[in-house]
Backbone as numpy.savetxt, mean C-alpha at the origin, in Angstrom:
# Nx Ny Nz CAx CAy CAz Cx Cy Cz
-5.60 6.15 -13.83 -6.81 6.19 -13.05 -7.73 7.23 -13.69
-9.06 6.77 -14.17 -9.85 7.73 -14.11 -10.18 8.80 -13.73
-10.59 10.15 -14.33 -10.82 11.42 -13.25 -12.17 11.03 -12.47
-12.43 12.11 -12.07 -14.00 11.92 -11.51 -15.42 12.62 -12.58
-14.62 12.55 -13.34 -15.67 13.44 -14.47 -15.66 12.18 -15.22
-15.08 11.63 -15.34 -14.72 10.43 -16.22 -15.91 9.04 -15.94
-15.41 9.13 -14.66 -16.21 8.20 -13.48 -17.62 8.32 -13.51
-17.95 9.84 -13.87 -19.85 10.29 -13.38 -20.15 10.07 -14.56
-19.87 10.29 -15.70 -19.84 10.30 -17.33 -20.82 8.42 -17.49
-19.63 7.81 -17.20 -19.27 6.32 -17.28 -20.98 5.86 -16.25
-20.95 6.50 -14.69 -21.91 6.53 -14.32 -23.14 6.65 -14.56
-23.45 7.28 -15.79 -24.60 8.25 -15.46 -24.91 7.17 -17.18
-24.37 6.29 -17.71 -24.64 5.25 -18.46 -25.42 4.17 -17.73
-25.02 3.50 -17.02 -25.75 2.65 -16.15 -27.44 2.27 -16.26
-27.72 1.40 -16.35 -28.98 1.24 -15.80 -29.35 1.27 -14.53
-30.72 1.09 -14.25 -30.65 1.97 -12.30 -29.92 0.54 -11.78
-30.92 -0.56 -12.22 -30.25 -2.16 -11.66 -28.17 -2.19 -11.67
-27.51 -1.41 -12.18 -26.48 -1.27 -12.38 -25.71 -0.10 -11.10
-26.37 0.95 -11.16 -25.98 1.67 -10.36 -26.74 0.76 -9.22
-27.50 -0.16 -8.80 -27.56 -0.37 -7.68 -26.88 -1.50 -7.34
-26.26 -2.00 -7.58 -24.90 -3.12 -8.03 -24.04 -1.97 -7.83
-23.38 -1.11 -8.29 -22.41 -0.55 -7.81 -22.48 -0.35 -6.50
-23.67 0.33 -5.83 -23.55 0.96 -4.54 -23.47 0.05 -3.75
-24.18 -0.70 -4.17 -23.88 -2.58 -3.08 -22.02 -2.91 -2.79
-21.75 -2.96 -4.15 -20.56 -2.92 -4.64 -19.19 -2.02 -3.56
-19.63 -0.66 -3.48 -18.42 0.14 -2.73 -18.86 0.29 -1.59
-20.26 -0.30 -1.02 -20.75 -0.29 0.51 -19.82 -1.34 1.04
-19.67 -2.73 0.39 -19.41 -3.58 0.63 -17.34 -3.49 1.12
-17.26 -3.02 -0.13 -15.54 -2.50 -0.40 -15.13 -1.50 0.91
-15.86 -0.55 1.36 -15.95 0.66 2.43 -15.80 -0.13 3.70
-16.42 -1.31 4.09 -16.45 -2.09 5.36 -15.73 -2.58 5.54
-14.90 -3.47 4.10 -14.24 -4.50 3.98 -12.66 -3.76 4.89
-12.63 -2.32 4.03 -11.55 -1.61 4.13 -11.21 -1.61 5.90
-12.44 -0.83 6.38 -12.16 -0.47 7.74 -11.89 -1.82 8.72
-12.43 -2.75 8.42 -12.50 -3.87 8.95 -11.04 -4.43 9.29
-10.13 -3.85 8.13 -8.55 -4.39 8.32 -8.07 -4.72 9.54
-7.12 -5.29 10.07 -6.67 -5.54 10.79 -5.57 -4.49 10.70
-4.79 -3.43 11.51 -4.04 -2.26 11.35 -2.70 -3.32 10.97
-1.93 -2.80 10.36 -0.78 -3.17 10.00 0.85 -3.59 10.72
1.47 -4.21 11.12 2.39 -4.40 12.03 3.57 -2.81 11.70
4.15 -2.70 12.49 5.09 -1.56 12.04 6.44 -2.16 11.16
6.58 -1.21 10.26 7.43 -2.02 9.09 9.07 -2.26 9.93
9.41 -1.14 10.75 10.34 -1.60 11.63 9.86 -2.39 12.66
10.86 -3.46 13.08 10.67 -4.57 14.05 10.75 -4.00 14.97
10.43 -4.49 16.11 10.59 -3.48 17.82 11.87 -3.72 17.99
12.64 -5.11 17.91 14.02 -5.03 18.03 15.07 -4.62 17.27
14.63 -3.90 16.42 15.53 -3.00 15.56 15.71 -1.64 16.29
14.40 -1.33 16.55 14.18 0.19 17.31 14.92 0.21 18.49
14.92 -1.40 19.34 15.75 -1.13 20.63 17.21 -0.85 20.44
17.46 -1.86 19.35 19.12 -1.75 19.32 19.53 -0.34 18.82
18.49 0.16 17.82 19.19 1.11 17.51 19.34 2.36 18.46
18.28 2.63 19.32 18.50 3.56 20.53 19.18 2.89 21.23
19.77 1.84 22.13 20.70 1.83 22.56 22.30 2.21 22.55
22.09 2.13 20.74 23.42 3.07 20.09 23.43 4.17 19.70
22.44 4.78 20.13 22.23 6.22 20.38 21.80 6.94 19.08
20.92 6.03 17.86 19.63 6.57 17.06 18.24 6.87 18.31
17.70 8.26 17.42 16.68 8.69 18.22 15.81 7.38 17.82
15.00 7.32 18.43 13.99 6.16 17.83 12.61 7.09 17.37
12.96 8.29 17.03 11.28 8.42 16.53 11.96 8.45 14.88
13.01 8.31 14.71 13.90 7.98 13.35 13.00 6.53 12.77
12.86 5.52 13.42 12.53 4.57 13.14 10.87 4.19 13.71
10.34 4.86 14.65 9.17 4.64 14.15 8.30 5.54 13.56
8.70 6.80 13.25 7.84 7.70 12.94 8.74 8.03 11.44
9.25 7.99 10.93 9.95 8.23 9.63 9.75 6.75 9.01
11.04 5.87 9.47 11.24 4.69 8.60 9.65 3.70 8.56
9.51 3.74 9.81 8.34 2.89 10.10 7.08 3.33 8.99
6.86 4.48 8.35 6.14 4.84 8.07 6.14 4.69 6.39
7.12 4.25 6.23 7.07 4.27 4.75 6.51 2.92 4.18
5.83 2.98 2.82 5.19 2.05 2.28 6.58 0.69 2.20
5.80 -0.28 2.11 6.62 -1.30 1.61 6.87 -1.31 -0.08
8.05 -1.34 0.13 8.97 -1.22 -0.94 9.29 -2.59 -2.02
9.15 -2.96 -3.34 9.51 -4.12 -4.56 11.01 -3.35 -4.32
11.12 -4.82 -4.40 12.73 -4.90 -5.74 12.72 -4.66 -6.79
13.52 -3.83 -7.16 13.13 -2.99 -8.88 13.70 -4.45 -9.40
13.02 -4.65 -10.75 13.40 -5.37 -11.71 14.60 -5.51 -12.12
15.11 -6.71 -12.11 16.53 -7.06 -12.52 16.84 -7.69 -13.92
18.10 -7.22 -14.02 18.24 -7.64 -15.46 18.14 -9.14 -15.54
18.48 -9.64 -16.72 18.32 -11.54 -17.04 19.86 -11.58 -16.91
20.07 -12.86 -16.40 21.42 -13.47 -16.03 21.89 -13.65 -17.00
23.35 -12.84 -17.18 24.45 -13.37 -17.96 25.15 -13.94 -17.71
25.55 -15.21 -18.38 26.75 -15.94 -18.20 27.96 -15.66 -19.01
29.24 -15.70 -18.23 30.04 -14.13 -18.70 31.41 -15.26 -18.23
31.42 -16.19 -18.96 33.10 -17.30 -18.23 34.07 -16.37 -18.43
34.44 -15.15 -19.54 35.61 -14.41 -19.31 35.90 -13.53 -18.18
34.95 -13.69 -17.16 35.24 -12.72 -15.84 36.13 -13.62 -14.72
């Protein structure tokens, strides 16, 4: 990612018609953002019940687990076919 010195540098190239295309540009991006619809909680509600019923605190799961980004599957190797196993 670019710094911000990088960014004003890069900026300050522009023609005005350009910088005013940008600002259109991240006005547009800024609305789009807030506009989201908030996100479901990454723990299910019926995970949270069962698990306090077995006596996890539940702010374990919505205030810790719940909170973490969604997670990839790290990259896996390519399938070997291996008949001596």
């Amino acid at each position: 990612m670019p710094s911000i010195e990088e960014l004003i540098t890069e900026i300050k190239r522009l023609t005005p018609e350009q910088v005013d295309e940008v600002v259109r540009v991240v006005q547009r991006l800024s609305r789009t953002e807030s506009a989201v619809a908030p996100r479901p909680p990454t723990v299910p509600a019926y995970v949270v019940d069962e698990a306090v019923r077995h006596g996890w605190p539940a702010g374990l799961f919505t205030e810790l687990i719940g909170s973490l980004p969604d997670l990839e599957r790290a990259a896996q190797p390519p399938v070997e076919d291996r008949p001596d196993l």
